[in-house]
Backbone bond lengths (Angstrom), bond angles and torsions (degrees), N, CA, C in turn:
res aa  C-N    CA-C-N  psi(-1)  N-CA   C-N-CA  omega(-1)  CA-C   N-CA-C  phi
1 X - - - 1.442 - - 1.519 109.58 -
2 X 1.409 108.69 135.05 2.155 111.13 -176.29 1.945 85.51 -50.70
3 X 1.275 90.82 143.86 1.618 99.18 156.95 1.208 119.10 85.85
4 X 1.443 112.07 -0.55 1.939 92.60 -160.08 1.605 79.90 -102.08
5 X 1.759 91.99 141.72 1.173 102.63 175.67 1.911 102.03 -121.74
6 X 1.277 113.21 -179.53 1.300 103.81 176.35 1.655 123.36 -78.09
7 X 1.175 122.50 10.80 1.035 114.67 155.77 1.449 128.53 -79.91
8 X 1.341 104.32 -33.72 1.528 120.42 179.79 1.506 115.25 -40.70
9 X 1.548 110.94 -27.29 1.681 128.09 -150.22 1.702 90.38 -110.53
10 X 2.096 98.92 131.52 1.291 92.52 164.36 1.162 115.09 -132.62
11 X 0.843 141.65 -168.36 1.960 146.83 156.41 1.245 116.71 -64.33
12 X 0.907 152.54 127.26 1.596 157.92 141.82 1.963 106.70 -94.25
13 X 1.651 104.24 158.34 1.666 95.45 162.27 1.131 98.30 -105.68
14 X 1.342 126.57 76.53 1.726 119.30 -162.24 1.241 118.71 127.82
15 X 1.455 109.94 159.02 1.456 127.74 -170.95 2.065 97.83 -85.16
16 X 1.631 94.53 -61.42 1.385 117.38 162.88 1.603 128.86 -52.17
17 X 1.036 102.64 -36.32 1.519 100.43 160.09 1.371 123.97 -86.59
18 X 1.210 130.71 1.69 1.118 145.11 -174.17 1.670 98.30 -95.61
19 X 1.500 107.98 -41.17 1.578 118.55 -165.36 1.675 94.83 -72.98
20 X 1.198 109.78 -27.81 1.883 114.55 -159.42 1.439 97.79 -98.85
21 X 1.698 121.41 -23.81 1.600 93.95 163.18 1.253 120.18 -93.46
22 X 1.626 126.43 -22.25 1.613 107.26 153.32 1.467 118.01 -37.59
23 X 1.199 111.81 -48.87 1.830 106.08 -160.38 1.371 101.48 -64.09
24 X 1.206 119.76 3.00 1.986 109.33 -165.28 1.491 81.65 -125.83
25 X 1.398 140.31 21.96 1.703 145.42 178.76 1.602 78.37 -114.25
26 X 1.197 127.06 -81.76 1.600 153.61 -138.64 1.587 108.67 -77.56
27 X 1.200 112.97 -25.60 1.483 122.84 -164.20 1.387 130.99 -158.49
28 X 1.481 128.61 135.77 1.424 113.92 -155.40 1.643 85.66 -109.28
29 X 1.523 103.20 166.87 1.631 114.00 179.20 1.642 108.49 -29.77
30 X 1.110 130.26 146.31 1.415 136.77 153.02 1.623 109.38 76.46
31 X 0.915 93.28 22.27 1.695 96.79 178.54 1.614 100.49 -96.76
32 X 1.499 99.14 161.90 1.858 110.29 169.47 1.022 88.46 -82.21
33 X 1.669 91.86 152.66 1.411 122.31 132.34 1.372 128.15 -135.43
34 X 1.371 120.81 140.60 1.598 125.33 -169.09 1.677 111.90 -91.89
35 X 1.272 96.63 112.10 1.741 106.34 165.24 1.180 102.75 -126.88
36 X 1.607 96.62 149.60 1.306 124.71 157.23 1.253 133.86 -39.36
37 X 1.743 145.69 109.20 1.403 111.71 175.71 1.444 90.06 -125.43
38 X 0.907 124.56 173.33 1.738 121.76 -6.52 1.750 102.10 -16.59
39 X 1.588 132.30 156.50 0.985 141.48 -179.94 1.507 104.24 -142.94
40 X 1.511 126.34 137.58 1.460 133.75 152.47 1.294 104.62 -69.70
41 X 1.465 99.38 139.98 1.885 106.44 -165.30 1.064 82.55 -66.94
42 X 1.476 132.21 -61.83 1.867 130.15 -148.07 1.751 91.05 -35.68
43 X 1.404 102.00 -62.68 1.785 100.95 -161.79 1.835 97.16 -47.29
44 X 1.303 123.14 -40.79 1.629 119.14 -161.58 1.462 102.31 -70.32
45 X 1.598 116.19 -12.20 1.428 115.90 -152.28 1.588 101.21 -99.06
46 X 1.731 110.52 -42.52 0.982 116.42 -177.05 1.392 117.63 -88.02
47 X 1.116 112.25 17.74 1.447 132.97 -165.98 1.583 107.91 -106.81
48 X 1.221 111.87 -55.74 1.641 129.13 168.11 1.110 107.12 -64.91
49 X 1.609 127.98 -56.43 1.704 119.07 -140.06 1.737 98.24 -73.99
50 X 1.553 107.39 -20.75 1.626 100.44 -165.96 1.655 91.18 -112.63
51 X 0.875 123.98 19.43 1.860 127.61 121.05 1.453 106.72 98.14
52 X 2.018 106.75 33.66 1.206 101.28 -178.79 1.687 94.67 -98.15
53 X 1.675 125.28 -160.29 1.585 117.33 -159.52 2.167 73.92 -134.99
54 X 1.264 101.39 148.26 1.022 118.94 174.21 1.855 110.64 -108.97
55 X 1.627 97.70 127.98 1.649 105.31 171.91 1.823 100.90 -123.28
56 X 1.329 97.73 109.08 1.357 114.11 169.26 1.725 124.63 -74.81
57 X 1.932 112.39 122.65 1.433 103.02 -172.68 1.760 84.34 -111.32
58 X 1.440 106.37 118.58 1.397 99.60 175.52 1.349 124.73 -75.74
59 X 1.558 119.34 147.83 1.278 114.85 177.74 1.399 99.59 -81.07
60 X 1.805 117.09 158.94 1.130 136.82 179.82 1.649 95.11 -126.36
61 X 1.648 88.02 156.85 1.947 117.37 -170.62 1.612 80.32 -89.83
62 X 1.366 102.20 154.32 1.881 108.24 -177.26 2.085 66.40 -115.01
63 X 1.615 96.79 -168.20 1.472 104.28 -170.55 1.137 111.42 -82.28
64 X 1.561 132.53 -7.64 1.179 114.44 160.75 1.702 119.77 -103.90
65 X 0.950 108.75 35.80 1.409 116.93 157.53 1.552 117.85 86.93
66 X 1.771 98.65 21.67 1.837 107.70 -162.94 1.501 94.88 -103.87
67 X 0.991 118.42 127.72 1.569 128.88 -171.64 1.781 96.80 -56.47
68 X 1.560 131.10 168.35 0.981 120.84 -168.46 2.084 97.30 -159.23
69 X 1.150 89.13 154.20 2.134 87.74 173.02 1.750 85.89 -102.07
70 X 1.701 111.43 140.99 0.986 110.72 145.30 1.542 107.53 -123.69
71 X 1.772 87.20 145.59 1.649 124.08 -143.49 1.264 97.22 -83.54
72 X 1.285 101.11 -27.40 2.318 107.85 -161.59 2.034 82.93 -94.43
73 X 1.208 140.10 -35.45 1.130 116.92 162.72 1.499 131.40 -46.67
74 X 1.525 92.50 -57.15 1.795 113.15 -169.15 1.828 95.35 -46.89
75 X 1.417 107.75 -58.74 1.363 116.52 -150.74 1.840 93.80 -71.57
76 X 1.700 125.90 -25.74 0.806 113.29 -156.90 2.095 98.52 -83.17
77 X 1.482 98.51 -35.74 1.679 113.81 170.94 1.388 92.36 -44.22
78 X 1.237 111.45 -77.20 1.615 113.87 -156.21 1.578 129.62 -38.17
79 X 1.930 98.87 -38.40 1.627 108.25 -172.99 1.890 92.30 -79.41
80 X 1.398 110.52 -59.19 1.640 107.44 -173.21 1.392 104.84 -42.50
81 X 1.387 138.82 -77.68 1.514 147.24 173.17 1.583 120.16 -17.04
82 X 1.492 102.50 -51.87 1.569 117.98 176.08 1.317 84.27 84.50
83 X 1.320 129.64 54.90 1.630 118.85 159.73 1.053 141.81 -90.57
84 X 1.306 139.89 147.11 1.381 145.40 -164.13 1.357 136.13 -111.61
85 X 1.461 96.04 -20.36 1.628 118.72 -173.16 1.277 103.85 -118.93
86 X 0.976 132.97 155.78 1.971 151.06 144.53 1.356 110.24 -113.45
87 X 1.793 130.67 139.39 0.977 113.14 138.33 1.781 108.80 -94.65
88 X 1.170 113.81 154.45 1.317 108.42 166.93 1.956 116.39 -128.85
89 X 1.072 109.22 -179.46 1.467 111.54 -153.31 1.552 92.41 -134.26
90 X 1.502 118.10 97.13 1.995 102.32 167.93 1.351 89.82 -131.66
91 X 1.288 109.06 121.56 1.392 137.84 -13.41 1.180 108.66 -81.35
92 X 1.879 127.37 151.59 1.048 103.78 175.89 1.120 156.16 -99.54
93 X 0.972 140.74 -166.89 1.329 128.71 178.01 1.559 109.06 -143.32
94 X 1.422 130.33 131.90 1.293 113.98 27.45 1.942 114.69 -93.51
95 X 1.325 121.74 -8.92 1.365 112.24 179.64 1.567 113.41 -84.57
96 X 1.026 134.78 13.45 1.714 131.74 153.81 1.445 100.39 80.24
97 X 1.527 132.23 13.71 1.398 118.84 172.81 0.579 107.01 -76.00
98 X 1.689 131.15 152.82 1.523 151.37 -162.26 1.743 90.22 -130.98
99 X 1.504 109.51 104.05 1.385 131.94 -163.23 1.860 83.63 -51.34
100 X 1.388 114.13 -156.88 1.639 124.48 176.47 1.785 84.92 -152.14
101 X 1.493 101.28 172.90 1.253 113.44 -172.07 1.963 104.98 -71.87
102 X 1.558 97.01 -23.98 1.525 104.70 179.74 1.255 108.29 -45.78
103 X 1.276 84.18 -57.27 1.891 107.59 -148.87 1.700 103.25 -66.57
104 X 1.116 115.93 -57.93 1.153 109.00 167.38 1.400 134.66 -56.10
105 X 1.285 134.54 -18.41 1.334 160.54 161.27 1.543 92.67 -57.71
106 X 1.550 121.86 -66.21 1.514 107.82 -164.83 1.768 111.39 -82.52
107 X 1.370 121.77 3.90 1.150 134.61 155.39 1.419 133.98 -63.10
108 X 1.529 104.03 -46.27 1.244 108.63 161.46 1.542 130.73 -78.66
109 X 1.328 95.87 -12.61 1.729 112.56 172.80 1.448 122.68 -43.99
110 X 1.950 81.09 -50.13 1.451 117.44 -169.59 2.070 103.67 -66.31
111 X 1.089 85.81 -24.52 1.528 99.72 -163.29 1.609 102.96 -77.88
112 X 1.493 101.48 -59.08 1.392 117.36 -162.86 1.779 99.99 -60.29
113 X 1.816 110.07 -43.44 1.814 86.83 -171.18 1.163 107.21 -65.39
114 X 1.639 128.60 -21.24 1.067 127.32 -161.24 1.511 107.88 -82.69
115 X 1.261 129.28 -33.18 1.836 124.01 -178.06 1.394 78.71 105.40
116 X 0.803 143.90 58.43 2.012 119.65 173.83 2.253 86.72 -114.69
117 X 1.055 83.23 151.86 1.331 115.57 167.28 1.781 114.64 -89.86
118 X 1.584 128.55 132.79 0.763 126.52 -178.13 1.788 107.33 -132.89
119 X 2.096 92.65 124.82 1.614 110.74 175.47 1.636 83.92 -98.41
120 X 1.421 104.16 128.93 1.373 113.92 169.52 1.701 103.37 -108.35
121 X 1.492 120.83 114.12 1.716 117.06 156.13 1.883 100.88 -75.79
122 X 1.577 107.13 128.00 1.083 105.77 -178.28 1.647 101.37 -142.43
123 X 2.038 105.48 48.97 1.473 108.94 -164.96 1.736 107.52 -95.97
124 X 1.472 115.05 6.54 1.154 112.43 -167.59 1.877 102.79 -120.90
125 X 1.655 94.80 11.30 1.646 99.20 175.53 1.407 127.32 -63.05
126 X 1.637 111.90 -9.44 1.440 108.64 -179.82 1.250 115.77 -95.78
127 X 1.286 110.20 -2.23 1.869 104.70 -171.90 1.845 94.56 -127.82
128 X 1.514 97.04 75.64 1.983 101.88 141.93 1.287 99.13 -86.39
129 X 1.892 84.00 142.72 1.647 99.93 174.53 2.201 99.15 -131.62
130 X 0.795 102.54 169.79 1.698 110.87 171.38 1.602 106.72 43.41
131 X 1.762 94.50 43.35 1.519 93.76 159.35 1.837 106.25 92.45
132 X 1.087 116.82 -35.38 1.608 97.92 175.55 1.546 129.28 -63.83
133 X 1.379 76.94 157.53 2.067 79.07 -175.60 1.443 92.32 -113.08
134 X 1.383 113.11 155.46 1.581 136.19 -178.60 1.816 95.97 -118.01
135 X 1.347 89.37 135.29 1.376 121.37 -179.75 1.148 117.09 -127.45
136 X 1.701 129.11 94.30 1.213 135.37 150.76 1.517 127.11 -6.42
137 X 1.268 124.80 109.77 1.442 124.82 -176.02 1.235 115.45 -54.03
138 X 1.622 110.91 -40.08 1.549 117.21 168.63 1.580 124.89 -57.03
139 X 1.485 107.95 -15.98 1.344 100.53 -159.03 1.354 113.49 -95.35
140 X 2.052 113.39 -4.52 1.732 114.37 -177.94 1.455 101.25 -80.50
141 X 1.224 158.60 -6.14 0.872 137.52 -172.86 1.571 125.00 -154.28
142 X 1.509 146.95 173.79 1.795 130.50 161.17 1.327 84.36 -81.86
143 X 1.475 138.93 -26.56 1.681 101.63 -167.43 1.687 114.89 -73.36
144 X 1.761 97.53 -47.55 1.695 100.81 -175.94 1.503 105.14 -59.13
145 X 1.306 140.05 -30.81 1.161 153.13 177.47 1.904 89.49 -41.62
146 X 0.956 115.48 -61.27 1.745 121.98 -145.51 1.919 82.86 -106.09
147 X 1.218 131.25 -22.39 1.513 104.37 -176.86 1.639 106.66 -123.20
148 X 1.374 110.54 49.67 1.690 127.24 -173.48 1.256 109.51 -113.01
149 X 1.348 150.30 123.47 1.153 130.41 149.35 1.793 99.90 -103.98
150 X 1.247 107.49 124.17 1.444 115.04 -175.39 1.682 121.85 -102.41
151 X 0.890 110.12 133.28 1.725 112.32 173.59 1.706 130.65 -106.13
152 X 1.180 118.34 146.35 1.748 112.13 -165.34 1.798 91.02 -157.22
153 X 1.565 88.97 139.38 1.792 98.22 155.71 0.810 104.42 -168.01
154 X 1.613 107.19 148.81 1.950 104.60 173.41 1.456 129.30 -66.51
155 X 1.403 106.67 -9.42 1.370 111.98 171.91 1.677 124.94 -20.52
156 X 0.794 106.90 -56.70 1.680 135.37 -172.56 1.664 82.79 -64.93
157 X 1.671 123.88 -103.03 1.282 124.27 -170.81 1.172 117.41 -34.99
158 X 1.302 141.00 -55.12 1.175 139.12 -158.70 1.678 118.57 -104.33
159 X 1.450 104.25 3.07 1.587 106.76 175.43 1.831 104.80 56.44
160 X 1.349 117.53 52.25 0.996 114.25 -171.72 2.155 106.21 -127.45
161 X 1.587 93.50 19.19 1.983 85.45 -160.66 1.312 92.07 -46.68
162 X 1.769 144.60 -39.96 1.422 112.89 -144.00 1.331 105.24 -61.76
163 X 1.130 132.55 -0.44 1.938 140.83 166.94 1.322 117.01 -51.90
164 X 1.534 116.73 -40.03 1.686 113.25 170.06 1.349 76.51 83.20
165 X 1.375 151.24 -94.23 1.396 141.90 -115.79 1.378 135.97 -68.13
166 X 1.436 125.82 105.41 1.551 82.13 176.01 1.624 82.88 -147.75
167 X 1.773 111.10 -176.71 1.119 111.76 -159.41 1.529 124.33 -134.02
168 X 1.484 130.76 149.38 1.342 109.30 -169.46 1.337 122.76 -103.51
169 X 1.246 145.25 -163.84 1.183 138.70 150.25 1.330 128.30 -151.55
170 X 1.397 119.26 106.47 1.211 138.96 178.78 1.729 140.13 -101.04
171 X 1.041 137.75 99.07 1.152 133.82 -148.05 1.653 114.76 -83.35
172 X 1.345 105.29 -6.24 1.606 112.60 -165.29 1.687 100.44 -98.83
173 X 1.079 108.60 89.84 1.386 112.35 -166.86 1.887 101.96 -42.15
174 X 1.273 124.51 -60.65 1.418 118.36 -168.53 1.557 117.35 -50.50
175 X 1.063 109.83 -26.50 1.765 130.77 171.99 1.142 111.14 -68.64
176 X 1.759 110.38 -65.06 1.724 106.89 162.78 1.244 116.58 -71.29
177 X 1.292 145.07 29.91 1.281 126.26 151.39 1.703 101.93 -106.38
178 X 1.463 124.92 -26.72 1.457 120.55 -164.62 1.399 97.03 -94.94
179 X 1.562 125.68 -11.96 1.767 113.24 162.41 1.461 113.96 -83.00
């Protein structure tokens, strides 16, 4: 990614713990947050237990059967809800789409008029298969750049979770210092 220097990069014990100390940066007890479902339980789990309320924008099948974000939902959840946070999933999981530079671009759109804060899971970025390319959430825009807190571990690629480790990357120094 242009720019990342080693400060940008921190430690997490986890992908999920990484997601649960943004939400306590991004969001106070009992607040929404908007995910995508299909949903990974971990995100539903760590989402509830530390006592925020989940508003789901479902993805839709376009006609050939490729899962899709709709934007006039997200944005419509987001203003009714009064939300502040997103987690998001590139690529996701649980349906394995590998977002495009579009798609994510009009995601953060959705994000940016709205003020929303974005937890990006980005633990399944090392394994494209059948030709897709993975595109960093940070990398469509200066806003998602500065309102991303992003997550990564090799866990996933390298079959290595009993490691616990993995790491995030955030460019907004005051953000990365209070996660």
């Amino acid at each position: 990614m242009s720019g990342l220097t080693k400060e940008d990069i921190g430690y997490e014990n986890g992908v999920l713990g990484g997601v649960v100390s943004a939400l306590k940066v991004f969001a106070a007890p009992d607040d929404k947050v908007l995910l995508h479902s299909p949903t990974y339980m971990g995100f539903t789990n760590a989402v509830l237990s530390n006592g925020y309320q989940i508003v789901h924008s479902p993805l839709i099948k376009d006609e050939n059967g490729t899962w899709c974000m709709d934007y006039e939902d997200m944005d419509k959840k987001i203003k009714e809800n009064q939300i502040h946070v997103a987690i998001f999933c590139n690529p996701h999981n649980p349906t394995g789409h590998v977002w495009t530079k579009e798609e994510i671009t009009k995601a953060m759109e959705v994000y940016e008029r709205n003020n929303v804060w974005i937890i990006s899971d980005e633990i399944w970025s090392d394994l494209m298969m059948n030709d897709h390319h993975y595109t960093p959430t940070q990398s469509v825009s200066k806003w998602a750049k500065q309102h991303t807190a992003a997550f990564y571990a090799p866990s996933k690629t390298f079959n290595i979770a009993g490691l616990i480790g993995s790491y995030s990357v955030i460019y907004n120094k005051p953000i990365r210092e209070r996660i």
